[in-house]
C-alpha positions in Angstrom: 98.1 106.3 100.9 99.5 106.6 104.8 96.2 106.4 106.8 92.6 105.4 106.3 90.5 106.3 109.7 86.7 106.7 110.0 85.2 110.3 111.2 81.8 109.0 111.8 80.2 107.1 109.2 83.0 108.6 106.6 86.1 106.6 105.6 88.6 109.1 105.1 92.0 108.4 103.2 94.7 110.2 104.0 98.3 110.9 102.1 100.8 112.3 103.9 103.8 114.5 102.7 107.0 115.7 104.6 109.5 118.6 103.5 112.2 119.6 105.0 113.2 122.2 102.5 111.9 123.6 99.6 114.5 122.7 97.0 112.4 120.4 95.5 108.8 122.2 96.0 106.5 121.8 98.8 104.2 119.0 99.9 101.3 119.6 98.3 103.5 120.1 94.6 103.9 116.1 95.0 100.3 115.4 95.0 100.0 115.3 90.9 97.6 114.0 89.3 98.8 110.4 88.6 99.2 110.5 92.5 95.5 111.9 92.8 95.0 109.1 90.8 96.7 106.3 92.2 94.8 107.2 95.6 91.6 107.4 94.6 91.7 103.9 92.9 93.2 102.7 96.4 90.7 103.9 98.1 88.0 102.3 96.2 89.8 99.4 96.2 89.5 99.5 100.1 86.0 100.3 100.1 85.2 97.2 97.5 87.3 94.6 99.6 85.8 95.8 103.0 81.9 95.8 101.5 82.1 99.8 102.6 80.8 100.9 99.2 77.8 102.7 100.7 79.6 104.5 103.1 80.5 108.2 102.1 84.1 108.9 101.9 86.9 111.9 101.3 90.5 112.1 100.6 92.8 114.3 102.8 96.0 115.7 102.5 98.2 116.3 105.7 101.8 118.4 104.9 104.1 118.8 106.9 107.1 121.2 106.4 110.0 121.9 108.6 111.2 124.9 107.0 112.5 126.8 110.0 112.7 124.0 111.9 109.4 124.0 113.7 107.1 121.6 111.8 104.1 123.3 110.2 101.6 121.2 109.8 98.4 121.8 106.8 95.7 119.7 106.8 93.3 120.1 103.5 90.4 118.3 104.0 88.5 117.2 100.8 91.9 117.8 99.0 89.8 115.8 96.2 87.1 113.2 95.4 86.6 110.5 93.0 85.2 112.7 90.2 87.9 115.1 90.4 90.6 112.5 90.5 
């Protein structure tokens, strides 16, 4: 996990992938599901240790790709919850 921030009362977690070339898939083909995994239990983790278990949350997922040399930058919010994880 790369960022947790707080839009309003939500602690959102975010994951973060760069590409610069697709010769090993895109981004969002790096997000499996031991990864979904792995940052879900993170973010509870969070929540537990910083008594923020009543507060809603949400898992992003920012790529970033630089495939012509500009960056192009996807941001999927909601990418995934806890009960999808």
């Amino acid at each position: 996990m790369d960022i947790v921030a707080r839009e309003g009362e939500t602690i959102v977690f975010v994951e973060v992938k760069t590409r610069e070339g697709r010769a090993f898939g895109g981004g969002g083909e790096a997000i499996t599901g031991h990864k979904r995994r792995r940052i879900v239990r993170l973010g509870l983790d969070y929540l537990m240790r910083h008594h923020l278990t009543e507060c809603p949350c949400r898992f992003d997922v920012v790529l970033i790709e630089f495939d012509t040399g500009e960056p192009v930058i996807t941001i999927i919010s909601h990418a995934f919850d806890a009960g999808t994880a």
